[in-house]
C-alpha positions in Angstrom: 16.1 -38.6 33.3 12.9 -36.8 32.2 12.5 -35.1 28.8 12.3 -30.9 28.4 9.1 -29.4 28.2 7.3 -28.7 25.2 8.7 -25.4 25.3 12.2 -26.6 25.7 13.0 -25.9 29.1 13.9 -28.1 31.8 11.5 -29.5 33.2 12.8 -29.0 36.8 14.7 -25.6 36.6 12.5 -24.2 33.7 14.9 -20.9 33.2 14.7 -17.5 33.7 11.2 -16.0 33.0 11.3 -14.2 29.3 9.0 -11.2 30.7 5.6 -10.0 29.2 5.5 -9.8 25.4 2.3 -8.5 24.8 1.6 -4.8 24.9 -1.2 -5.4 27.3 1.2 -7.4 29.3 4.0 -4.6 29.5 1.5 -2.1 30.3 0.4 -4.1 33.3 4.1 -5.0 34.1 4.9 -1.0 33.9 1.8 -0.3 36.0 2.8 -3.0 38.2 6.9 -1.7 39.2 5.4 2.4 39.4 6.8 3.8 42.7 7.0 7.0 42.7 6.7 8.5 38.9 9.6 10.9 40.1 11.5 9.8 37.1 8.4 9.5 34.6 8.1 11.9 31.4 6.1 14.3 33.0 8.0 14.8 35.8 11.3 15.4 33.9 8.9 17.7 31.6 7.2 19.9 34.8 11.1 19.7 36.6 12.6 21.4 32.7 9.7 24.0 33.0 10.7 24.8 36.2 14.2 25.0 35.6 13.5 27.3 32.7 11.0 29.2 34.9 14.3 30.1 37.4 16.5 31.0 34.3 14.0 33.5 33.2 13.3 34.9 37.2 16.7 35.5 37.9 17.5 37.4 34.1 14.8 39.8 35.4 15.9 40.1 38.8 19.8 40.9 37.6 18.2 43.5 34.8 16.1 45.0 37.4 19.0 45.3 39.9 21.3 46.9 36.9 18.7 49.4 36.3 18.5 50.4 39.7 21.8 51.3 40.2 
């Protein structure tokens, strides 16, 4: 039987890994998953301007149409 590592793990089976700590690490670990970005902050910003953008085109379209007949 061997003792646990200084950090307390087994020796053998060591655990599950505890993930980056540092900032420098998550930034690299962020950087490191990125697939697509179709999900990031700016996308859900540029998909909420467009989405507002639509709102506002079809309000004109239905006032235009209500004026013409």
């Amino acid at each position: 039987m061997a003792p646990a590592m200084p950090n307390g793990r087994c020796r053998m089976h060591g655990g599950t890994s505890t993930g980056p700590r540092t900032e420098i690490g998550l930034a690299r670990s962020m950087r490191a998953n990125w697939k697509h970005g179709g999900y990031s902050t700016e996308a859900k910003h540029q998909a909420g301007l467009l989405r507002q953008l639509l709102r506002e085109s079809r309000e004109l379209c239905r006032s235009i149409t209500a004026l013409c007949q």
